[in-house]
N, C-alpha and C positions, 0 to 999 in steps of 0.2 A: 178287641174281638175275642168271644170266649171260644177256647179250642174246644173240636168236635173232634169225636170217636170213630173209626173205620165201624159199619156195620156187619155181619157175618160175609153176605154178598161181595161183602167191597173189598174184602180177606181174600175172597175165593179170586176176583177178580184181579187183583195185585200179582194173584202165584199163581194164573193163566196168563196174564199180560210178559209178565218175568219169566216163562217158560219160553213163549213165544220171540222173546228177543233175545234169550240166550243163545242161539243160533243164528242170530245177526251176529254175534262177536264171536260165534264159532267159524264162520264162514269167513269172516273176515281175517281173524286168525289163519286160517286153513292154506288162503293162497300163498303169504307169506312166507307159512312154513315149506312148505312145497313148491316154489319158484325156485333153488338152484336147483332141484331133479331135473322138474320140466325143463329149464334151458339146457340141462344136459342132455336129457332125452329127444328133445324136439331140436338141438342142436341151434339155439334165439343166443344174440349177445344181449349183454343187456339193454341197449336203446330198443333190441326189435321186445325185447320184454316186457317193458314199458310201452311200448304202444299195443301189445297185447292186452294188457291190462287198460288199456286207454278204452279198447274195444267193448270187453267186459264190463265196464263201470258205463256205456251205454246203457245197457239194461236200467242202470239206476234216474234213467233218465224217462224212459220207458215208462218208468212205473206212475209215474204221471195220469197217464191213461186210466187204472185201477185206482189209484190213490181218489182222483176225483170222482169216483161213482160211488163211494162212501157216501155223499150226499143226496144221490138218488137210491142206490139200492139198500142203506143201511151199513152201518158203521159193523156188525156182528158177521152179514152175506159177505161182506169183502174180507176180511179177515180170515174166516173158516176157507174160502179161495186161495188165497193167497199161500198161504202155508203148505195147502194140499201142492199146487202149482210149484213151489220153492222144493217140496219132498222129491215131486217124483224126476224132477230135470235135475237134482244137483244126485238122485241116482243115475239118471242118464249121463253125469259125468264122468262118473266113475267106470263108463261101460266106452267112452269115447277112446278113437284110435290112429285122430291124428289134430296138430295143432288147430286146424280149422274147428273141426265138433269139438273141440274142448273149449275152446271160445266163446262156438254159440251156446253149447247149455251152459254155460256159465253166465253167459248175458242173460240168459231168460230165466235164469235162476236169482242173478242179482233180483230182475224185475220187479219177482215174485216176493223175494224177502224185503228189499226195502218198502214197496209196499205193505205188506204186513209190522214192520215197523213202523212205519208213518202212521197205520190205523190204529195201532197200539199206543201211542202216543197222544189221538186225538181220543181214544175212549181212555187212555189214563187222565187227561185234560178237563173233559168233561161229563165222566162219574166221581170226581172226587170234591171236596170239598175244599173250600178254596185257600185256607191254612193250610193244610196237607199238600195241593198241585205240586208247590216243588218239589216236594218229599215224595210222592209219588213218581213223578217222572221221573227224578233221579234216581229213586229204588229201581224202578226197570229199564234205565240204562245200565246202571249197574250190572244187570245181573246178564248184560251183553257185556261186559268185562269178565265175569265171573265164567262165561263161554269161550273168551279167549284164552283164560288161565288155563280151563281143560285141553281145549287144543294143543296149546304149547306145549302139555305133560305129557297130555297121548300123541300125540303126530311122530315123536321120533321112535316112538313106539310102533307106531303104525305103519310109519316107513320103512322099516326094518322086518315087516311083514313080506311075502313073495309078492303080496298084490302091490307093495311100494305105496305111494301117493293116489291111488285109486282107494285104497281102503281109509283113508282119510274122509272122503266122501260120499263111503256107504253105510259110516257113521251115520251122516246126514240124512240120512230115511228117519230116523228118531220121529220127528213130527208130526208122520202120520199118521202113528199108533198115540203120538198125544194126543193129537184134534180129534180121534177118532173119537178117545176115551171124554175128553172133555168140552168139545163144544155142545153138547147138549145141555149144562150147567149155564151157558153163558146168554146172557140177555140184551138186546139193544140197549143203546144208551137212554135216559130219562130224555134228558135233552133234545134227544133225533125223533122219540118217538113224541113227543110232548107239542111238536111244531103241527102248525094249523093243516101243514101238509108238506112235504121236499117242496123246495122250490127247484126247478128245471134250470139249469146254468149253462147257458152258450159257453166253447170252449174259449172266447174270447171278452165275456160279460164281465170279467175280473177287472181287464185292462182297459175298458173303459169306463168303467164303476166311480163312485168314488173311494173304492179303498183300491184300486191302484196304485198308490202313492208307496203304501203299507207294503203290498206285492213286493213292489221292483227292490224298496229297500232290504225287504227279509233276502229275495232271492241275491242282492248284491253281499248281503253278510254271509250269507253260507256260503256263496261260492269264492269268496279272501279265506274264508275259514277252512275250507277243503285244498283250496292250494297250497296252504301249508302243511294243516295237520293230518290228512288224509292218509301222505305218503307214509310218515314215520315210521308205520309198526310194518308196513307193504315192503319194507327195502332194508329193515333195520338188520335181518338175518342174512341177505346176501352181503350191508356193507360190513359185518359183523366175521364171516365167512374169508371173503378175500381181502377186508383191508386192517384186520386185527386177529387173523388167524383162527376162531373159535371154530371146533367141530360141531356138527348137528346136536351133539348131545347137552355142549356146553350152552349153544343158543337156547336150547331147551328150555334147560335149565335158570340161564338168563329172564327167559320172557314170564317163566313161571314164577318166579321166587318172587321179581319186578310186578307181574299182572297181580298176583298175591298183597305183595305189602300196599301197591296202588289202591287194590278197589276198597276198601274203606273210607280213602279218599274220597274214593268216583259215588259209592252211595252215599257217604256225608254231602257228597258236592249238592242234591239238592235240597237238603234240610237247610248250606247255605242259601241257597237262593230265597229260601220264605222267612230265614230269621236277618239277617243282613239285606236283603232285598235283590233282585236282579242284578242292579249295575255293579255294585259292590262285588257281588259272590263273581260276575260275568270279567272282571277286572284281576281278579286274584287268581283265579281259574284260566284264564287264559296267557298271564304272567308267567305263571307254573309252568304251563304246557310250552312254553314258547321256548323257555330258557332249558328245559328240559331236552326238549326234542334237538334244538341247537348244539348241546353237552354231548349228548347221546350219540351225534354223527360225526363229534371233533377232537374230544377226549381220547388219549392213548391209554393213559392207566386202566388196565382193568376194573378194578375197585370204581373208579369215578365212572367209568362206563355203565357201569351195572348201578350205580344209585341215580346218573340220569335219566336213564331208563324206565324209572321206577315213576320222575314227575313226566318224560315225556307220556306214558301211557295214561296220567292221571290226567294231561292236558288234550289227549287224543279222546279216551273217553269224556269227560268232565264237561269240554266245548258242546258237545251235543243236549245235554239237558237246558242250558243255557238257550239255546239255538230254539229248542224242541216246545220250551215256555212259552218261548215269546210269538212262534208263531201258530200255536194254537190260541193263545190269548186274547190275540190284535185281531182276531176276525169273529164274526158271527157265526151261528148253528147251523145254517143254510149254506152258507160257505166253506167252513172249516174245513173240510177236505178237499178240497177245489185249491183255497189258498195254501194250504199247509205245499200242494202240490207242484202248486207254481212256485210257492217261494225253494221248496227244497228240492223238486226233482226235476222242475225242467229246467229254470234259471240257478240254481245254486250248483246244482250237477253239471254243471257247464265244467268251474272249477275243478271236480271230481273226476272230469274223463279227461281234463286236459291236462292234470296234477301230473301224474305218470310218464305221459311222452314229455311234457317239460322238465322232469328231473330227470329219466334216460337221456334228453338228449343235452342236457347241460354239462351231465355228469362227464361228457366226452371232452370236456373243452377244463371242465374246474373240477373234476373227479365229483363222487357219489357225496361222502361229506358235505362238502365246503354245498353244493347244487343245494341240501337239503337246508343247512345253518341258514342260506340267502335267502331260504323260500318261508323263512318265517317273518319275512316282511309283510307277507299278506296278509298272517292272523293279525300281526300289531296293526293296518290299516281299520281290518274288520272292528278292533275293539275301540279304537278311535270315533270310530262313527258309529258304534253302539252306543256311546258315552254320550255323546255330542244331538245324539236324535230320537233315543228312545224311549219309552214314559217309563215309571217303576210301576209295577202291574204284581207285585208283589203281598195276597194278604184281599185280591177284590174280587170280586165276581167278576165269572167270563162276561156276563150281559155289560157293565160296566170298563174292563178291558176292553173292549171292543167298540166300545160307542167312538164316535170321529171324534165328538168334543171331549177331550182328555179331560 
């Protein structure tokens, strides 16, 4: 297959897309860094912490709802929504004044952004060419790495402000004044606009389809994959806090220096997946992360702490490109956001809101560590039956990825 050239468009489109999920890993960063305040402040042990966050990661489940109307309203309408939606609640977080409101806009704030990751994923998928997908995806997950590194730098910055952990979140207006300035530039997909017309999808037309089959499995690997890897970077700083001493400054420091040497990794992760293929890159990539994130929560050495760190973050990021291919791939133009929906945010978020109450409440019986080390049973399941069922889709056209007959 002879390599093809990004066009001007498809430049512009890579550093909107990459803007846009920078703030996925800022966000995601953010709670992190700012869960020992809040349990100080709002007076939560750790298990009621965990299921707070259990509540929050709802919204990721939510987003289902917006993620599937990509295929009627337009992959470009949902996106320029979603953003605005994600700006103006996760400033209404910052303005929140007891555990409950900081909860819900935080739920509706998740909503908001994982949808607009999902949709950014589905027009990285399907404006690019098909050498380049993995490369592309994993440049804009990447650069939701590249968001966590800032957070980590600025947050103890931040915190150390009179507003404390509130001004952490009024960073997060940022995206208004982006989309404001740049969704005029931005075009539908070829693909969405090119159909003879949206076809209308019953919220149930998936799972009795024939690509059902395809659904329940994506939605079955993402959520083994969020039981483990989810937690890691969410809990890394409180276990980092009270069961190896480190001050806010030093965590800081930790997640930055670690987010830093990682994302090279995390953007090389998908040029793996188009020169090695999915299964292969999908195997090495979640080795890393497994063995990393396991190191990271059981390690006493400082030193060793801080270099596991370095592959858990590359396995927390990394998983997601991998995840993010395959189910843009295995479905049609008509469906792609409907499927991407079901497999990642209603079925796979299962995993993702129950990740947190299952490591708070484990943690009480086998401490924070050892809760998290166990919970990497679920990614190694997930890659077992990635190996074992899934086509390599590496190098083809989406029309061909997606046909039933492999």
């Amino acid at each position: 297959m002879s390599k093809t050239r990004l066009d001007g468009y498809q430049w512009r489109l890579l550093a909107f897309l990459s803007v846009a999920t920078f703030f996925e890993g800022f966000d995601f960063m953010a709670l992190s860094q700012i869960l020992p305040e809040i349990r100080q402040e709002m007076g939560l042990s750790l298990n009621e912490a965990g299921l707070m966050i259990s509540v929050i990661n709802i919204g990721t489940v939510f987003a289902f709802l917006l993620i599937r109307k990509a295929d009627a309203w337009g992959r470009r309408r949902v996106l320029t929504i979603t953003i605005a939606g994600y700006t103006i609640f996760t400033g209404l977080t910052a303005l929140s004044q007891s555990i409950w409101d900081f909860t819900l806009f935080q739920m509706i704030a998740r909503m908001f952004l994982i949808a607009e990751w999902a949709t950014a994923m589905v027009f990285a998928a399907e404006e690019f060419p098909a050498d380049k997908r993995g490369l592309v995806i994993g440049l804009t997950q990447g650069f939701a790495s590249l968001g966590s590194i800032v957070c980590a730098g600025v947050a103890p910055l931040l915190l150390s402000t009179d507003l404390g952990w509130r001004m952490v979140y009024l960073v997060g207006i940022v995206p208004l004044l982006l989309v404001a300035f740049a969704r005029r530039g931005l075009q539908e997909t070829k693909r969405f606009k090119h159909q003879t017309a949206p076809r209308k999808v019953g919220l149930m037309d998936l799972l009795s389809g024939p690509y059902r089959d395809r659904v329940l499995l994506m939605g079955l690997l993402w959520a083994l994959t969020y039981l483990g890897m989810s937690n890691a970077v969410t809990f890394w700083k409180d276990f980092a806090v009270t069961q190896r001493g480190y001050t806010d400054g030093e965590v800081g420091m930790a997640l930055t220096i670690a987010a830093v040497i990682s994302m090279p990794m995390v953007f090389a992760s998908g040029k793996l997946l188009d020169v090695v293929g999915r299964r292969a890159g999908a195997a090495v990539i979640y080795i890393g992360g497994m063995i990393g994130v396991a190191a990271a929560f059981t390690l006493t050495d400082a030193t060793h702490l801080n270099v596991a760190l370095i592959f858990a973050i590359f396995g927390v990021s990394g998983v997601l490109p991998v995840l993010n291919a395959y189910s843009t791939e295995l479905f049609p133009t008509d469906v792609r956001g409907d499927a991407f929906g079901w497999a990642n945010n209603l079925l796979g978020r299962i995993g993702y809101v129950l990740a947190p109450a299952l490591v708070g409440f484990s943690s009480l019986w086998i401490g924070l560590g050892n809760a998290m080390a166990v919970s990497m049973i679920f990614p190694l399941i997930a890659l077992v039956i990635l190996l074992m069922t899934l086509p390599e889709t590496s190098g083809r056209e989406l029309e061909d990825t997606s046909s039933l007959a492999r």
